[in-house]
C-alpha angles and dihedrals in degrees: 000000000000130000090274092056096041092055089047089044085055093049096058096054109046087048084058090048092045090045079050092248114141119230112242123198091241093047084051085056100045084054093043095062095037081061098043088055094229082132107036111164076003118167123226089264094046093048090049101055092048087053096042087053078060105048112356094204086074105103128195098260096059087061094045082057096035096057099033082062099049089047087051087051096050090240096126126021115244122220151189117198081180083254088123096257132060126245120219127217132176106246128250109182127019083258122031136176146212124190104202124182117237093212109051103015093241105158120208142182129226124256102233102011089178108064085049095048085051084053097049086042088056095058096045099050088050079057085056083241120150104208122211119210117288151136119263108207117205106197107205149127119287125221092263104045092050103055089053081058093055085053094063128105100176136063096218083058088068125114115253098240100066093046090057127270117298106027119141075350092181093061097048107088096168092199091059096040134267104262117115086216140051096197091074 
């Protein structure tokens, strides 16, 4: 863990003691590996099983409270990429975002997050609204994506996503891609 980590590391756990939260040895460990980035955009089930490799007592429920707690805090940002489960991510900034495509699940970050979190700031203190950290999820088409879009003909070539949820359900598999056809 390098000087970085170990500052962050220190952070978190003064902010617990000062909430009056004591610091477990499992919740160490689940922040431990939030910090060391072993489970970056991670999910509850991914970050369980990097912090069970690290201390197998430590069962499925104390990360879910864990992180429930740390989210509360605003100590991790808390996410839907409409996958039906929430990713977690330590925070960087007061406001964060994440463009995902709808299509192929791809997740990015915005170049020069801090301008755009001054502008957001902006509108909501002219709406006399005071924000708390969080992650600010985009939902649209990548590069990549979009240009296979441009080479349909058909409607029924078209990814899921852009003819409403549900649609030919059975043919969207939104990890491998949307496209009802791999030949695209």
């Amino acid at each position: 863990m390098d000087q970085n980590d170990q500052t962050k590391r220190e952070e978190y756990v003064e902010a617990l003691k000062k909430a009056g939260f004591r610091l477990t040895n499992q919740r160490q460990t689940i922040i431990d590996v939030l910090i060391e980035g072993e489970a970056e955009h991670g999910n509850i089930q991914l970050i369980w099983e990097k912090a069970h490799e690290k201390d197998p007592s430590i069962g499925i429920a104390t990360v879910y409270r864990t992180i429930g707690l740390l989210s509360d805090m605003g100590l991790l940002y808390r996410f839907s990429l409409d996958e039906g489960f929430e990713r977690f991510e330590l925070p960087s900034s007061s406001i964060h975002f994440h463009l995902y495509c709808r299509c192929c699940g791809k997740v990015l970050h915005l170049k020069n997050e801090e301008e755009k979190e001054k502008i957001i700031k902006k509108w909501l203190e002219e709406a006399g609204f005071q924000p708390i950290p969080q992650s600010l999820e985009i939902a649209g088409m990548c590069g990549e994506c979009a240009s296979k879009v441009k080479e349909c003909k058909k409607t029924q070539d078209l990814p899921c996503t852009l003819l409403g949820k549900g649609w030919r359900r059975r043919y969207c598999g939104r990890r491998r891609g949307c496209f009802r056809h791999d030949d695209l």
